[in-house]
C-alpha positions, 0 to 999 in steps of 0.5 A: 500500500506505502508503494503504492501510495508513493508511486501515486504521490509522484516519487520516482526512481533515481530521485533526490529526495529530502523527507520530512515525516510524521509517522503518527499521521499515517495511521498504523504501519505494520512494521512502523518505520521500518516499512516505510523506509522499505517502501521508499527504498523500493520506489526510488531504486538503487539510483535513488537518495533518501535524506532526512534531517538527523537535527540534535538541537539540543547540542547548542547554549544553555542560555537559550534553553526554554523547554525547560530553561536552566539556572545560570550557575549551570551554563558554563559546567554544560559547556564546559562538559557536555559530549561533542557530536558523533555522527555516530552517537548523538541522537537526532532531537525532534525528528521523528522515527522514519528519520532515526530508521534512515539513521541507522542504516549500515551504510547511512551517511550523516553530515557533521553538523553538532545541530542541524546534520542531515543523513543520506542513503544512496548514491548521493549521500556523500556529496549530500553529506560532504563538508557541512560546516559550522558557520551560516549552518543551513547555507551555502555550506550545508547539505540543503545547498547540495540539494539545490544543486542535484535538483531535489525533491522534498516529501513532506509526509504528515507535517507542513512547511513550517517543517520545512527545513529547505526554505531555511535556505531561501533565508541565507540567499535572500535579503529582507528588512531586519535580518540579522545574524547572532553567534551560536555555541556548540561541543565538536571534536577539534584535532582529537579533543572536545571544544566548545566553539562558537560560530556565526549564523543568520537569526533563522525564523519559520514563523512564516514558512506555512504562508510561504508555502502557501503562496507557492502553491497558489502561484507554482501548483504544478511544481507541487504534488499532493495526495495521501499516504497511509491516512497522512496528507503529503506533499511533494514539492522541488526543492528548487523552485520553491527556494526560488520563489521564497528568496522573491518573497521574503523581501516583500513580506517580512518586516523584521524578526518575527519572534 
């Protein structure tokens, strides 16, 4: 059914494909992840990427911590004691179980960003993965640009564009009224020992992402497939143009930071 149901959506073999996913919404899968990972590795084929975020937010500043926050005495021993990523062994936070599934396959790529690492499976998944870097994390240096070039597709499987990690990309290539940038810290490994850096980045806000979305199925329909998989609504949109049409947009619509 989970093939069936890609192949009608539009997914095609040999694709690049980006997913973001909520397992819940499709109903119960027999198998859960495991069958829906399957499913997709049947539809894209051995020529096929499958991508996933493998986002570990919880790596960064405990200053900024709200959900819950920590008292002020704790920030400095958190930085100064919490383990660096490990493409390896930190977990993912927030992202869902098909992409913990896509995780840990043998043979899984991950890229090495400690907050916002992506992993891919499939012939791409090195060039997909290959030199994230610290600053400007889901910029001209991340794997959401590597996508951009191999003309990707994103399957939004039971979640909205505001989890939509691709317009992130539009935010770094695009110019409006109030952006800003702030300087976020993490743990790595740096020549065989653990550090907390600190790293410049653009101030990234979602908060009009579900209006972005919308605007570009209002003017770009064809660039956008909709249908259903399992009991989940899905969307499958490319990549490309539709961080095209969010750099045209975003000068146009936003007025400042809108935390």
């Amino acid at each position: 059914m989970l093939v069936g149901d890609f192949v009608e959506l539009g997914v095609r073999p040999g694709t690049v494909l980006l997913v973001h996913s909520s397992l819940s919404s499709l109903g119960w899968v027999c198998g859960g992840p495991v069958a829906v990972v399957r499913a997709l590795d049947e539809v894209l084929g051995p020529e096929g990427t499958l991508v996933v975020p493998t986002h570990s937010g919880g790596l960064s500043d405990p200053t900024g911590w709200v959900a819950p926050p920590v008292p002020q005495p704790w920030w400095e021993p958190i930085r100064d004691t919490m383990p660096a990523f490990d493409p390896h062994l930190t977990p993912t936070r927030m992202m869902g179980a098909i992409a913990d599934c896509v995780l840990r396959r043998p043979g899984t790529l991950r890229s090495a960003h400690p907050q916002v690492s992506f992993a891919a499976h499939g012939p791409q998944a090195e060039d997909v993965t290959a030199g994230h870097v610290l600053d400007h994390r889901l910029g001209e240096g991340s794997p959401l640009a590597r996508l951009y070039d191999h003309d990707a597709t994103v399957l939004l499987l039971g979640v909205g564009h505001d989890r939509n990690t691709s317009l992130h990309l539009a935010e770094y290539r695009s110019d409006w009224p109030g952006k800003s940038t702030e300087t976020v810290g993490a743990p790595v490994v740096v020549d065989g020992e653990r550090r907390w850096v600190t790293f410049e980045d653009v101030d990234l806000d979602e908060s009009d992402f579900p209006a972005i979305g919308a605007g570009f199925v209002a003017a770009h329909g064809d660039q956008v497939r909709a249908g259903e998989v399992g009991h989940a609504v899905a969307l499958l949109v490319r990549q490309r143009a539709l961080v095209d049409f969010a750099v045209e947009w975003m000068p146009g619509h936003r007025r400042g930071a809108a935390r």
